[in-house]
C-alpha positions, 0 to 999 in steps of 0.5 A: 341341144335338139329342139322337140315339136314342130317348126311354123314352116311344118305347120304350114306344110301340114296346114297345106296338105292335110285338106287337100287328102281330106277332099281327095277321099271324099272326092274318091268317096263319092264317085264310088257311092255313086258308081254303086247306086248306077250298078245296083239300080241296073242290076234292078232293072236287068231282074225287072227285064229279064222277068219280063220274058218268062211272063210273056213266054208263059202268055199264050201266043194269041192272047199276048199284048201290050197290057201283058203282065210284065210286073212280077220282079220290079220292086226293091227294098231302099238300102242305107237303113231307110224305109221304102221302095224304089219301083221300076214300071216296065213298058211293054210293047208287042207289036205284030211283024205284018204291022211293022215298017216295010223295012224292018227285017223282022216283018218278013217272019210269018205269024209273029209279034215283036215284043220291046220291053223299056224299063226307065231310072227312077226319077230324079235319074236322067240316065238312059234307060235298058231295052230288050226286043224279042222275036215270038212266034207261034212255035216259041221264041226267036224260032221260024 
């Protein structure tokens, strides 16, 4: 006669091996919420820089500076059904190509600024932050 249920030694196994899948997807879980927070939040921070140019394409050439508007496209919505905003500040930085070290290459380009926009991670994040650099001369961008 056929014994119905389960024998101590498959309880064990089951005792066994239940947690350890149990801890491999939350494991699994976690890194890609984790790698979804990054991708997002770079992806914030490209939309902040790549705004940031058509500002300062809009400024007139002689008038552009590091106090130039950079901040049209740097607030976004918290997600997960919570309330709030992350804001990223860029940093801008223009810099006239006489003013720069005498070995850097661009110096030698004629009535133009080198523009260095910085957009940090919000706090708590640690993680390195997006850089764009941009050549503007008096004919437009990049241009001699």
């Amino acid at each position: 006669m056929a014994a119905h249920g389960f024998t101590a030694v498959e309880l064990l196994m089951a005792a066994v091996i239940f947690p350890i899948v149990v801890i491999g997807i939350a494991n699994t879980y976690t890194a890609l919420n984790h790698a979804y927070k990054t991708a997002r939040q770079l992806n914030e921070m490209y939309a902040v820089l790549s705004a940031c140019p058509e500002i300062d394409r809009a400024l007139e050439f002689s008038s552009l500076s590091t106090s130039s508007n950079c901040y049209p496209n740097n607030t976004f919505a918290v997600e997960h059904g919570r309330s709030g905003l992350i804001t990223y500040g860029p940093n801008v930085t223009v810099t006239d190509t006489s003013a720069l070290a005498a070995g850097d290459p661009l110096r030698s380009v004629p009535d133009s600024k080198v523009i260095d926009i910085n957009v940090a991670f919000p706090p708590p994040s640690t993680a390195s932050n997006l850089q764009l650099k941009m050549l503007i001369t008096r004919n437009g961008i990049g241009q001699q």
